[in-house]
Biopython code that builds the backbone (N, CA, C, O; Angstrom):
import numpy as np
from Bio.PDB.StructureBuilder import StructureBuilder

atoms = [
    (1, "UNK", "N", (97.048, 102.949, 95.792)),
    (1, "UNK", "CA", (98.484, 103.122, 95.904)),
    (1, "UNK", "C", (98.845, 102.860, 97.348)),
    (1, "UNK", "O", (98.115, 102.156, 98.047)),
    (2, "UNK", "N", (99.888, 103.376, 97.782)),
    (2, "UNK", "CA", (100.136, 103.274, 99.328)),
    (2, "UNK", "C", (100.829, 101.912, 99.573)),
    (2, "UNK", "O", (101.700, 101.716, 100.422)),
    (3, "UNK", "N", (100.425, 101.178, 98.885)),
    (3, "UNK", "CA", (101.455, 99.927, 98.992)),
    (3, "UNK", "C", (103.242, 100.045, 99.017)),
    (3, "UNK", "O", (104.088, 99.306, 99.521)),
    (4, "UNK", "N", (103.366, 101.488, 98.130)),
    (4, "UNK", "CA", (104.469, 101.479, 98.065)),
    (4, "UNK", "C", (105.008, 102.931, 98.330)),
    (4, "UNK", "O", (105.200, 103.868, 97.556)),
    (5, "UNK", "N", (105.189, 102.797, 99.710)),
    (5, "UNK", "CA", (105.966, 104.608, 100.040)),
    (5, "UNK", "C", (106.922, 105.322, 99.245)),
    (5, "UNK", "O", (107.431, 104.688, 98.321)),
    (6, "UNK", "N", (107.258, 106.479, 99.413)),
    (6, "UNK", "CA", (108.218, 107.514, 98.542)),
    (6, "UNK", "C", (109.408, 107.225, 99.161)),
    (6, "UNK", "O", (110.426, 107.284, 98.472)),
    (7, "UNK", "N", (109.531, 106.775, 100.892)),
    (7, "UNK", "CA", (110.682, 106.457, 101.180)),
    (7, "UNK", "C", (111.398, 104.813, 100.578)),
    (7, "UNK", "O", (112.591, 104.712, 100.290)),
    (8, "UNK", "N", (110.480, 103.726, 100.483)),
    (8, "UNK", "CA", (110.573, 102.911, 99.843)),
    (8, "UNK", "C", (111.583, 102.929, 98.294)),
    (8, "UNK", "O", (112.665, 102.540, 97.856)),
    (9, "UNK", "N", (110.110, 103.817, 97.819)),
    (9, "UNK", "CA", (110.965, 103.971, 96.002)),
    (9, "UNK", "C", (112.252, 104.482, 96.273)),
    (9, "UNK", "O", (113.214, 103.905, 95.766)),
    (10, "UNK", "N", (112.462, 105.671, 97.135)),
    (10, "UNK", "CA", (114.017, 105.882, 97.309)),
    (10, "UNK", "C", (114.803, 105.337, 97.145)),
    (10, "UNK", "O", (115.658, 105.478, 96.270)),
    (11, "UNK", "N", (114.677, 104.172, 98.361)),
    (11, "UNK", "CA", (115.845, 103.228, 98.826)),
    (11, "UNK", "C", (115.666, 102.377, 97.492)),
    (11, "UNK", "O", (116.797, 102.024, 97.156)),
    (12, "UNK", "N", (114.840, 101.963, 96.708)),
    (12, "UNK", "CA", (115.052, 101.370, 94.900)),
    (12, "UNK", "C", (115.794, 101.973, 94.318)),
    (12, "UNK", "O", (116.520, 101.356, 93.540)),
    (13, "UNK", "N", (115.967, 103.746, 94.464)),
    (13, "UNK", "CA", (116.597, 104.479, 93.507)),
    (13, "UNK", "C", (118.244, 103.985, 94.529)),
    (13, "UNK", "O", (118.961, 103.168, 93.951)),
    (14, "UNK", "N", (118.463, 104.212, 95.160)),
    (14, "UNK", "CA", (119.345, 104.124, 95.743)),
    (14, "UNK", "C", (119.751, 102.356, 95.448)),
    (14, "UNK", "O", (120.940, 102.523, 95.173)),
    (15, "UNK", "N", (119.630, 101.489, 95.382)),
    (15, "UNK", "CA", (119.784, 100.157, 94.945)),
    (15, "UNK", "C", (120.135, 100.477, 93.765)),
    (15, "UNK", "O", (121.303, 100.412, 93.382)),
    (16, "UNK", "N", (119.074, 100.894, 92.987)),
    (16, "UNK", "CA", (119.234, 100.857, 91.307)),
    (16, "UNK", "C", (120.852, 102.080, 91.299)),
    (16, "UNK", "O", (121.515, 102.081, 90.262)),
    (17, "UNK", "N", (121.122, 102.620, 91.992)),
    (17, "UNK", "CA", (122.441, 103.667, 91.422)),
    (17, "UNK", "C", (123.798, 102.757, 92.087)),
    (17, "UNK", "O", (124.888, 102.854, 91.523)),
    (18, "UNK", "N", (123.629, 101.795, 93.431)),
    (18, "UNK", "CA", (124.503, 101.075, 93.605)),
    (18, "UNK", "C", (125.089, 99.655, 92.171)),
    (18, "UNK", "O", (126.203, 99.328, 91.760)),
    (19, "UNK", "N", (123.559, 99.144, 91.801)),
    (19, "UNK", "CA", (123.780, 98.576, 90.941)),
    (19, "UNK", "C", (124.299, 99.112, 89.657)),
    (19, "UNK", "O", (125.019, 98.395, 88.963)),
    (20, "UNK", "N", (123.967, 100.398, 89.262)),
    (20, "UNK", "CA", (124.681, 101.000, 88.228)),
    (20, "UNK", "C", (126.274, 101.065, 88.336)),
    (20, "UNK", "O", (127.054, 100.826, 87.413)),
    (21, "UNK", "N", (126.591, 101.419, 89.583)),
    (21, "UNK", "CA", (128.345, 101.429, 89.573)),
    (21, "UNK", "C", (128.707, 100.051, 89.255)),
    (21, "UNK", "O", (129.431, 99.803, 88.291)),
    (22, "UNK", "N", (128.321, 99.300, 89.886)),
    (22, "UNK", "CA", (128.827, 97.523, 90.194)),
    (22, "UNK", "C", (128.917, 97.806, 88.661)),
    (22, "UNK", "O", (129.814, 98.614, 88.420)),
    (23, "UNK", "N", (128.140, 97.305, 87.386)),
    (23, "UNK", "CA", (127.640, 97.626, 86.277)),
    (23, "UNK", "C", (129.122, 97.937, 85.424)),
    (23, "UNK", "O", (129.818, 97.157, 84.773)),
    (24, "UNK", "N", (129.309, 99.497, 85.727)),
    (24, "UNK", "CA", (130.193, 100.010, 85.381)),
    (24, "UNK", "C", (131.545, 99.802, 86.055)),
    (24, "UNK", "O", (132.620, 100.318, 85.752)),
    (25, "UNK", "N", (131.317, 99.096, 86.856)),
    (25, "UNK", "CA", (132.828, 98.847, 87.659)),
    (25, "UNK", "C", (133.059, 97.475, 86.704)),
    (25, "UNK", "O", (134.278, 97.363, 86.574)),
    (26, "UNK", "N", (132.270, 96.229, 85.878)),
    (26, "UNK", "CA", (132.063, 94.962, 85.429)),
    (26, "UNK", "C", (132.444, 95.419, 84.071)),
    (26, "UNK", "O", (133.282, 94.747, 83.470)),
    (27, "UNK", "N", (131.704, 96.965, 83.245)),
    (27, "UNK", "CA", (132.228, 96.978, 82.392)),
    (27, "UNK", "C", (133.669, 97.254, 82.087)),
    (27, "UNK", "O", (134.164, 96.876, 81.025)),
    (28, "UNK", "N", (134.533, 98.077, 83.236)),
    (28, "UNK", "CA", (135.622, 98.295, 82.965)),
    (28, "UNK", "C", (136.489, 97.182, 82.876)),
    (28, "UNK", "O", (137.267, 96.962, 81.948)),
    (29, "UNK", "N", (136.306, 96.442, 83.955)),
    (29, "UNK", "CA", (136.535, 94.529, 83.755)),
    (29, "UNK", "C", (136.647, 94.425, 82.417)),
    (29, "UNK", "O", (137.623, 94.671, 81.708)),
    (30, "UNK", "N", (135.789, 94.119, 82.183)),
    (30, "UNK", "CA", (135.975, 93.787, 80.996)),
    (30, "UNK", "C", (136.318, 94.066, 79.445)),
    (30, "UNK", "O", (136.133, 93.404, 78.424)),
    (31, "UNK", "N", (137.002, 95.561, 79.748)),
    (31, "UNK", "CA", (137.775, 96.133, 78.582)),
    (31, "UNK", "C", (139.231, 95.965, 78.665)),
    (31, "UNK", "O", (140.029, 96.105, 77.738)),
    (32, "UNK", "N", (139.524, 95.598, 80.071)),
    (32, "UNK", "CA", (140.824, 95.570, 80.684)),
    (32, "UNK", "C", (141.015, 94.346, 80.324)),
    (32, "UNK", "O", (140.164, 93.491, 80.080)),
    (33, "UNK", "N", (142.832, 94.223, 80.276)),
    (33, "UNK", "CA", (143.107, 92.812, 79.729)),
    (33, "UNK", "C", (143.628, 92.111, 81.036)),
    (33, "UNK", "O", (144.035, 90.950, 81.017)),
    (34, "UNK", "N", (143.592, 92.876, 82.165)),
    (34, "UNK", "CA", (144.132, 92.441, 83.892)),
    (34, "UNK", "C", (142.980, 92.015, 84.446)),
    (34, "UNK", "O", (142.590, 92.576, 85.470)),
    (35, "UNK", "N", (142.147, 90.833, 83.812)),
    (35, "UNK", "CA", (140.692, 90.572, 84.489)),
    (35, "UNK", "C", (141.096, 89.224, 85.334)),
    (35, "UNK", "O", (141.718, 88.405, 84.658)),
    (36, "UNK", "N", (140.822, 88.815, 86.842)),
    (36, "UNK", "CA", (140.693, 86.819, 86.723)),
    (36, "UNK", "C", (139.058, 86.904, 86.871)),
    (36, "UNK", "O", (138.176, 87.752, 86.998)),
    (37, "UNK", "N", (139.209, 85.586, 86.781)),
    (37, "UNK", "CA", (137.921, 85.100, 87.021)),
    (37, "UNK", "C", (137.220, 85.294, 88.480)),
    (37, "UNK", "O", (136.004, 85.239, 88.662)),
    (38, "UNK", "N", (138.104, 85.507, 89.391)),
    (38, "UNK", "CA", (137.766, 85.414, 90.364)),
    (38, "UNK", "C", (136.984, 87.124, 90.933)),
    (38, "UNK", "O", (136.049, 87.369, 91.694)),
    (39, "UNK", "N", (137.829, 87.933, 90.199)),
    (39, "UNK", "CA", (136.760, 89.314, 90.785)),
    (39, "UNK", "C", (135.957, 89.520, 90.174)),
    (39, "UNK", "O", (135.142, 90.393, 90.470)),
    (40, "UNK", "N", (135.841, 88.512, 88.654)),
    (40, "UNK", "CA", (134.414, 89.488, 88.129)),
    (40, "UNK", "C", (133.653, 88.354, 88.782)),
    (40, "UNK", "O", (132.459, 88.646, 88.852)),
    (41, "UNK", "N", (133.970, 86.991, 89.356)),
    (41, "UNK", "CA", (132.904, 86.093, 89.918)),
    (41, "UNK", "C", (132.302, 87.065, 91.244)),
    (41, "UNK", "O", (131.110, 87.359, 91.335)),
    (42, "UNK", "N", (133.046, 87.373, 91.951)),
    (42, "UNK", "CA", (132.932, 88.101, 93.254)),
    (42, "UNK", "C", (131.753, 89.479, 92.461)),
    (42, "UNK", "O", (130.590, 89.645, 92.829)),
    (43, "UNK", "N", (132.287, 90.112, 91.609)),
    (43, "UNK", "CA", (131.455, 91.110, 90.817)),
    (43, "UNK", "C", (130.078, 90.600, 90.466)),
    (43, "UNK", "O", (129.150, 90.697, 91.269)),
    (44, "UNK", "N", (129.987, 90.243, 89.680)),
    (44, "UNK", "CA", (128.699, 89.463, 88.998)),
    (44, "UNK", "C", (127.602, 88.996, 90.551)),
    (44, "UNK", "O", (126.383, 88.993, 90.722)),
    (45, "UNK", "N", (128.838, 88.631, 91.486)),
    (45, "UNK", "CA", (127.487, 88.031, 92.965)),
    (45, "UNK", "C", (127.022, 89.398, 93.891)),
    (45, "UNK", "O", (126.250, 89.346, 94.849)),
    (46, "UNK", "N", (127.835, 90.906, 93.249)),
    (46, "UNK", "CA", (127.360, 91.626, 94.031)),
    (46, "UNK", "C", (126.091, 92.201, 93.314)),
    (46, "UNK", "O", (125.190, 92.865, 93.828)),
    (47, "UNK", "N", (126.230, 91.776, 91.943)),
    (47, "UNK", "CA", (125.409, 92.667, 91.215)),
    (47, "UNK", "C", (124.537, 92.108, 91.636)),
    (47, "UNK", "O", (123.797, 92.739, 92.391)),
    (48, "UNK", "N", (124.121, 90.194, 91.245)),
    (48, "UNK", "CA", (122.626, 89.565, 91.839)),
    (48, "UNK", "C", (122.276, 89.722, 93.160)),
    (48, "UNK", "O", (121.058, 89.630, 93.311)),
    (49, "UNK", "N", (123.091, 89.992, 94.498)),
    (49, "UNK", "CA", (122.736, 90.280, 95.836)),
    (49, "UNK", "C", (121.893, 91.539, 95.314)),
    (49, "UNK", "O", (120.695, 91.325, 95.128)),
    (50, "UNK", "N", (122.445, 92.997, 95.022)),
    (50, "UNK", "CA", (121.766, 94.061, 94.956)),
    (50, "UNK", "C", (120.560, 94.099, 93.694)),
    (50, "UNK", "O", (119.846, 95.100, 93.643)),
    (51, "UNK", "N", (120.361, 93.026, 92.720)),
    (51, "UNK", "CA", (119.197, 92.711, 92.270)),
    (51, "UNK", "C", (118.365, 92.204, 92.981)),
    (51, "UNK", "O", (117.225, 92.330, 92.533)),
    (52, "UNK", "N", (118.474, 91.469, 94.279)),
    (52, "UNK", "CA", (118.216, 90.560, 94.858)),
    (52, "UNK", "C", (116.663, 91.414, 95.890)),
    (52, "UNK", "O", (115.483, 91.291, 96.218)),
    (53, "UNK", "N", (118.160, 92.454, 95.995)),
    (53, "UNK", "CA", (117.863, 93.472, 97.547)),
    (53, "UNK", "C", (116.523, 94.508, 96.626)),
    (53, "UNK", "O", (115.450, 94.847, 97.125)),
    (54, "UNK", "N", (116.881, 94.751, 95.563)),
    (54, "UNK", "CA", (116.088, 96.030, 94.941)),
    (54, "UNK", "C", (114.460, 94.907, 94.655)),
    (54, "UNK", "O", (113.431, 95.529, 94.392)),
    (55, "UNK", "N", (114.384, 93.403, 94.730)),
    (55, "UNK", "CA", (113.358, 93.392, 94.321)),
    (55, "UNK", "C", (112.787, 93.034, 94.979)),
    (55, "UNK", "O", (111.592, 92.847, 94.750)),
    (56, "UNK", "N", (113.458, 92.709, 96.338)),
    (56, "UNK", "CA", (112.722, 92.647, 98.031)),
    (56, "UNK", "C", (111.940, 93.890, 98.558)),
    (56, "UNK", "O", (110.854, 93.873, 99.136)),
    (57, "UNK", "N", (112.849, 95.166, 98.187)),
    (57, "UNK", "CA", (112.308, 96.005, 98.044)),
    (57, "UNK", "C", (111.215, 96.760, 97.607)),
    (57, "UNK", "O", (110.374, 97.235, 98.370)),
    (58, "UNK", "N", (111.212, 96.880, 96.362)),
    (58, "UNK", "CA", (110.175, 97.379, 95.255)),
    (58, "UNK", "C", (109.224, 95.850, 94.778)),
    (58, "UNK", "O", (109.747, 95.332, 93.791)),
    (59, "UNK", "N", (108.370, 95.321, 95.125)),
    (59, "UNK", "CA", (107.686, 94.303, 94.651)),
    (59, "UNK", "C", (107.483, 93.862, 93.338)),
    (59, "UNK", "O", (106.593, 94.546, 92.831)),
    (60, "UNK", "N", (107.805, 93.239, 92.766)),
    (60, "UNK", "CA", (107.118, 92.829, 91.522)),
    (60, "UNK", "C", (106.132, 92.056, 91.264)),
    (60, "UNK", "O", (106.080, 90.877, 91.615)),
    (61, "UNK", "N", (104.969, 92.861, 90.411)),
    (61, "UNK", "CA", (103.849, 91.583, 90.568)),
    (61, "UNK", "C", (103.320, 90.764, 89.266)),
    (61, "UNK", "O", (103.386, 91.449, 88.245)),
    (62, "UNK", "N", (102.801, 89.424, 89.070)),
    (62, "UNK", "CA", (102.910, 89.069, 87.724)),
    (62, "UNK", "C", (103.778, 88.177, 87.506)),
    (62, "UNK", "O", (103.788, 87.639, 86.399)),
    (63, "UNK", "N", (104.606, 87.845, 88.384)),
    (63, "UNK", "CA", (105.620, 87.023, 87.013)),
    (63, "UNK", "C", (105.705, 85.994, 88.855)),
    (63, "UNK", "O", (106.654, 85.775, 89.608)),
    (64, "UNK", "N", (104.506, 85.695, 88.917)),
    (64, "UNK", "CA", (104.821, 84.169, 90.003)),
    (64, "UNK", "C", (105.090, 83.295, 89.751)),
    (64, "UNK", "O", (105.207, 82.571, 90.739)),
    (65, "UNK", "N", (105.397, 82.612, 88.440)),
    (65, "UNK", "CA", (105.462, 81.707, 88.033)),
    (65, "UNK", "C", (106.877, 81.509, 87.256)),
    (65, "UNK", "O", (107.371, 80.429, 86.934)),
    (66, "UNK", "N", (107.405, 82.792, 87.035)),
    (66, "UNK", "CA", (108.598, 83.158, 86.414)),
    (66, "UNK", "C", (109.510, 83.345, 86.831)),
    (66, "UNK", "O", (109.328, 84.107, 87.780)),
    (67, "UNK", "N", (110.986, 83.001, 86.670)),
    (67, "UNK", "CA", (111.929, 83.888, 87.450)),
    (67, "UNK", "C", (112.479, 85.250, 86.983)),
    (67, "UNK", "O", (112.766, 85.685, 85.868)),
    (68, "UNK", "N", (112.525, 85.754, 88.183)),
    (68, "UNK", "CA", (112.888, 87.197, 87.882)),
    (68, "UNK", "C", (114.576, 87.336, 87.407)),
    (68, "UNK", "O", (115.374, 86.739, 88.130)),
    (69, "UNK", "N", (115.004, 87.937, 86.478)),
    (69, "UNK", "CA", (115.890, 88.393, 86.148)),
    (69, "UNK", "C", (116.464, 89.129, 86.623)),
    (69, "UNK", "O", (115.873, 90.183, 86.861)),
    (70, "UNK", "N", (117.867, 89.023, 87.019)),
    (70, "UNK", "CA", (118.603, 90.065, 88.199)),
    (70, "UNK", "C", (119.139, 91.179, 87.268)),
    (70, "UNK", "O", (119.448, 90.930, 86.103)),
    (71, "UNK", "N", (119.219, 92.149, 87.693)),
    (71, "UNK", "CA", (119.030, 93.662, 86.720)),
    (71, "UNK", "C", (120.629, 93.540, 86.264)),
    (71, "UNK", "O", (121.316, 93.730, 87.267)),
    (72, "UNK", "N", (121.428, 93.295, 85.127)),
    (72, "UNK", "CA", (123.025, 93.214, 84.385)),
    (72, "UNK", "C", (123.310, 94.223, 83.425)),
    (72, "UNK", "O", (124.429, 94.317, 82.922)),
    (73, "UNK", "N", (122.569, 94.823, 83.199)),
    (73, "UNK", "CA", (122.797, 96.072, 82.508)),
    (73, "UNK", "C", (122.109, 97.512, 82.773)),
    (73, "UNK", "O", (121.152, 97.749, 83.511)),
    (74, "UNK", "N", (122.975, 98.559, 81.840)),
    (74, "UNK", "CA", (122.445, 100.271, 82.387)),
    (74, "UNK", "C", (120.987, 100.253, 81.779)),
    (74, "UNK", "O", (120.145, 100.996, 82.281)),
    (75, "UNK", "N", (120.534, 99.139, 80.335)),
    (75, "UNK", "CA", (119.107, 99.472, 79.756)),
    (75, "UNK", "C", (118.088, 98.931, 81.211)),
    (75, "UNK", "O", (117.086, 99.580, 81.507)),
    (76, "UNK", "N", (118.449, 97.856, 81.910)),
    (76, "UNK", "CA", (117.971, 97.120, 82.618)),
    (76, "UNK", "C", (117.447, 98.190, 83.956)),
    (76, "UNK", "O", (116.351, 98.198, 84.516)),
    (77, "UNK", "N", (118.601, 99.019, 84.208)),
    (77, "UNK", "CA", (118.681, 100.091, 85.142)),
    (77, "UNK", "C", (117.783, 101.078, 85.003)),
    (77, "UNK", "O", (116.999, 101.335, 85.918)),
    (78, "UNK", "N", (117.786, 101.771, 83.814)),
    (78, "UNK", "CA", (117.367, 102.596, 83.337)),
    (78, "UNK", "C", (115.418, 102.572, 83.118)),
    (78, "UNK", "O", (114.711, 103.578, 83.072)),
    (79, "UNK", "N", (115.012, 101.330, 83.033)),
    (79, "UNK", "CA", (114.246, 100.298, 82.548)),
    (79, "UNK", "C", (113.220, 100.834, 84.453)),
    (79, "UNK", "O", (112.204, 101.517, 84.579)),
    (80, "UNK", "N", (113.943, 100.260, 85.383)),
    (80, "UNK", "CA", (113.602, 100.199, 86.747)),
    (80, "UNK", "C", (113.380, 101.925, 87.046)),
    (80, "UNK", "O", (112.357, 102.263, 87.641)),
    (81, "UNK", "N", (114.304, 102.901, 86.643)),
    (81, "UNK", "CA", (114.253, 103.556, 87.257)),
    (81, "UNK", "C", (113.427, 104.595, 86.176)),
    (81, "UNK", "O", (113.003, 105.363, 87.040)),
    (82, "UNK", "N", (113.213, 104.823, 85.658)),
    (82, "UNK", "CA", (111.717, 105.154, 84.899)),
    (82, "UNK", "C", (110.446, 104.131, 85.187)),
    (82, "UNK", "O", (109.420, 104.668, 84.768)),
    (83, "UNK", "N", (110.262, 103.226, 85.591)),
    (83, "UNK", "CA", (109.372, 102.885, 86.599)),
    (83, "UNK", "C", (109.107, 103.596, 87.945)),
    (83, "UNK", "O", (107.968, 103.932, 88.268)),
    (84, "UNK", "N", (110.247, 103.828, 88.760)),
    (84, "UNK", "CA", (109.620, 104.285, 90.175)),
    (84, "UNK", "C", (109.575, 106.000, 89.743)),
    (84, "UNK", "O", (108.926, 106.755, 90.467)),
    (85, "UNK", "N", (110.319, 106.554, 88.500)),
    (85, "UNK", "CA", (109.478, 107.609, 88.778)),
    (85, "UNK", "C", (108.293, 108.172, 88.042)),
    (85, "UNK", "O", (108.040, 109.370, 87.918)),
    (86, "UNK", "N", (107.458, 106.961, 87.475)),
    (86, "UNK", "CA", (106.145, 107.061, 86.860)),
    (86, "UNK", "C", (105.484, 106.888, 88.178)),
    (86, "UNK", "O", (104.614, 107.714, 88.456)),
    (87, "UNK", "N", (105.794, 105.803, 89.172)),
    (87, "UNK", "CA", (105.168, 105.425, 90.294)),
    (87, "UNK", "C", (104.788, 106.828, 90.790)),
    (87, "UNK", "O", (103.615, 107.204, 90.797)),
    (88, "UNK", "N", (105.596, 107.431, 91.119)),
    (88, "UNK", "CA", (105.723, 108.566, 92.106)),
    (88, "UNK", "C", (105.088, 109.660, 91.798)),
    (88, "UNK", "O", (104.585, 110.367, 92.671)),
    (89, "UNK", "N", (105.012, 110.021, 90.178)),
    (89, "UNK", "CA", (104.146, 111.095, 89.760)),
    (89, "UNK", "C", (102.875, 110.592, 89.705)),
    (89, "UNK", "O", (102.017, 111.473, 89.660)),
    (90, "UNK", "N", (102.314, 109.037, 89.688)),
    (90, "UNK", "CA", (100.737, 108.780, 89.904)),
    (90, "UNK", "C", (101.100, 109.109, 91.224)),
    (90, "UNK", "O", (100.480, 110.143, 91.472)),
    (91, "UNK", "N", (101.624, 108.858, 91.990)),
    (91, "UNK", "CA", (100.920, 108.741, 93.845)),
    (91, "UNK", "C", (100.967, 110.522, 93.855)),
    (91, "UNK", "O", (100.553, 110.926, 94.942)),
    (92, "UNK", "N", (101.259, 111.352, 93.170)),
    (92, "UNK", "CA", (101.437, 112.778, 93.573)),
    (92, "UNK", "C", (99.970, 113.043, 92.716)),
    (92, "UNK", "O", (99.091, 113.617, 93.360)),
    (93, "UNK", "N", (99.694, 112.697, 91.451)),
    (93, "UNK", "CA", (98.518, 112.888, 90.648)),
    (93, "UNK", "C", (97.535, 112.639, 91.674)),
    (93, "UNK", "O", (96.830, 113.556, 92.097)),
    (94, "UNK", "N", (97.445, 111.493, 92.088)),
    (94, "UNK", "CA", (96.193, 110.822, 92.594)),
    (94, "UNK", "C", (96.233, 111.477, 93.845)),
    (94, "UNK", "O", (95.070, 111.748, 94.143)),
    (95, "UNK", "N", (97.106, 111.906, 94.822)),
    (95, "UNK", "CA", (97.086, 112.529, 95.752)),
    (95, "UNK", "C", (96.163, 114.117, 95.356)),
    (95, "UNK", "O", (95.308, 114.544, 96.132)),
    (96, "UNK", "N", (96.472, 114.737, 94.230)),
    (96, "UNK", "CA", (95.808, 115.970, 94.218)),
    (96, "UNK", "C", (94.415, 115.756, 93.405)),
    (96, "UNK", "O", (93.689, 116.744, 93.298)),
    (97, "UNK", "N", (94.092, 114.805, 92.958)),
    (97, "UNK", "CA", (93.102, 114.490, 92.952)),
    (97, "UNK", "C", (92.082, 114.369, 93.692)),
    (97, "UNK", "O", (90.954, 114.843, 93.558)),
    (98, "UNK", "N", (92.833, 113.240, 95.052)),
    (98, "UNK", "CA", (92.286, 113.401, 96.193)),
    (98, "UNK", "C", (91.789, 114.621, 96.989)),
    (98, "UNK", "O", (90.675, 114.945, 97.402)),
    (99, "UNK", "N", (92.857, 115.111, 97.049)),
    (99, "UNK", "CA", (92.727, 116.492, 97.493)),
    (99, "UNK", "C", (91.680, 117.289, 96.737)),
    (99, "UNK", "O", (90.817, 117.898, 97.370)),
    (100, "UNK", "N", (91.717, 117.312, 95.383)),
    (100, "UNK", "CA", (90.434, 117.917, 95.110)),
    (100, "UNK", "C", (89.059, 117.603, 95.055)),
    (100, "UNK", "O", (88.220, 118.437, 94.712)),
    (101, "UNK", "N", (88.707, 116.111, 95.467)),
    (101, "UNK", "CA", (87.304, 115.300, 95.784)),
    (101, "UNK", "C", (86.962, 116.029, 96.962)),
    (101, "UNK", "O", (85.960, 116.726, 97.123)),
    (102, "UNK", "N", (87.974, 115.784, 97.850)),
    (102, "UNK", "CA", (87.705, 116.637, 99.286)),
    (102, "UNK", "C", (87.239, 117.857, 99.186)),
    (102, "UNK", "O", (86.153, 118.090, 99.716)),
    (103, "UNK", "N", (87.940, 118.912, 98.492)),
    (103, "UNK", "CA", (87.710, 120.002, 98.852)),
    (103, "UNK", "C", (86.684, 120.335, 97.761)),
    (103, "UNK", "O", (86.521, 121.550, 97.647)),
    (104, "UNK", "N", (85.918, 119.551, 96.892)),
    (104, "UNK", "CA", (85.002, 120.135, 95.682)),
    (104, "UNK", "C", (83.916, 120.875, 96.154)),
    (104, "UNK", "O", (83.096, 121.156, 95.280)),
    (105, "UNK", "N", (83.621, 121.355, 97.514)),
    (105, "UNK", "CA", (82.380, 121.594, 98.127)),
    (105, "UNK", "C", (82.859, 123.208, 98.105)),
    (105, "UNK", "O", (82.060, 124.062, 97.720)),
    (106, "UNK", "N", (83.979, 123.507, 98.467)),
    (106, "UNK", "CA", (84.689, 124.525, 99.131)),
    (106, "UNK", "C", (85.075, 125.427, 97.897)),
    (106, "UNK", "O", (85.007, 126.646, 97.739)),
    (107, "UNK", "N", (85.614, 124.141, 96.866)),
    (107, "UNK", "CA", (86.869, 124.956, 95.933)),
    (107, "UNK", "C", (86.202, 124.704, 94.071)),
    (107, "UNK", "O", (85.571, 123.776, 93.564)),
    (108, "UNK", "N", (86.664, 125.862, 93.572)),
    (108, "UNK", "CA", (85.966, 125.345, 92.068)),
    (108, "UNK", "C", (87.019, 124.446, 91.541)),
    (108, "UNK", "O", (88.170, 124.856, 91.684)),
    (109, "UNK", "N", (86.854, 123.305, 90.962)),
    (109, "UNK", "CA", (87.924, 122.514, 90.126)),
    (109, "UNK", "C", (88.959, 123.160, 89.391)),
    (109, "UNK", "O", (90.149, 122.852, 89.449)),
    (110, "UNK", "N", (88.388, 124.204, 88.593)),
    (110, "UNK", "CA", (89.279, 125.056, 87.784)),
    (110, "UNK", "C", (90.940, 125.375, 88.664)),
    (110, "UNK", "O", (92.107, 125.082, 88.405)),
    (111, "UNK", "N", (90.132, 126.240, 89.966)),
    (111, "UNK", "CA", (91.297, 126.229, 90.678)),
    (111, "UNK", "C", (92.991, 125.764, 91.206)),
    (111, "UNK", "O", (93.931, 126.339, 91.754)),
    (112, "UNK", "N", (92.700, 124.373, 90.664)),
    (112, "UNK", "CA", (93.435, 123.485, 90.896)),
    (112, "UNK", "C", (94.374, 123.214, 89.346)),
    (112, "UNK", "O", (95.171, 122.277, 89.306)),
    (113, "UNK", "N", (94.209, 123.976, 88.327)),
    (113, "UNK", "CA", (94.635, 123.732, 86.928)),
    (113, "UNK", "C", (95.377, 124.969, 86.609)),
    (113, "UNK", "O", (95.885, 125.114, 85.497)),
]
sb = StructureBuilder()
sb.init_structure("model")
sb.init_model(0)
sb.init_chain("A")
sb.init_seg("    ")
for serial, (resi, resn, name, xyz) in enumerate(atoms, 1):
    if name == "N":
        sb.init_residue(resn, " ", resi, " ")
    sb.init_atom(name, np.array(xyz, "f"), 0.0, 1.0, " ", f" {name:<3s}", serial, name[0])
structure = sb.get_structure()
């Protein structure tokens, strides 16, 4: 792990909740009958900038050959952000894991359960 810090995943969660408003600011767009073309164009380029930004961010690995899809919906959102916090409970698992390799000399395993 370590590739990817807790302050890191943050600033994803924080991307992924900017992109959620944009999202919901696009859906109201588009229930409204006062739409031009021109703000949901302006809309739609903030959403791919902050897809853009969240995957500069958080790495994706696997799809080199593919293009990545800029995140347009809440499943899409939702999708990312149950990712970083699976991430985060392995780096906390594996951290007390760690912690208990170290201390197995000292401490009974049980201890730790």
């Amino acid at each position: 792990f370590g590739l990817v810090t807790p302050d890191t995943l943050e600033k994803g969660e924080e991307i992924l909740r900017k992109i959620e408003g944009l999202i919901g600011e696009k859906t109201k767009m588009d229930q409204s009958d006062a739409k031009s073309k021109a703000e949901e164009q302006v809309l739609m380029e903030s959403i791919v900038e902050a897809s853009e930004e969240f995957y500069s961010v958080i790495p994706v690995y696997g799809f080199a050959a593919e293009r990545i899809q800029p995140i347009l919906n809440t499943d899409n959102v939702r999708e990312r952000q149950e990712m970083i916090h699976k991430i985060l409970h392995i780096q906390f698992a594996s951290q007390l894991l760690f912690a208990g390799l170290y201390n197995v000399k000292n401490r009974n395993p049980m201890e730790y359960i």
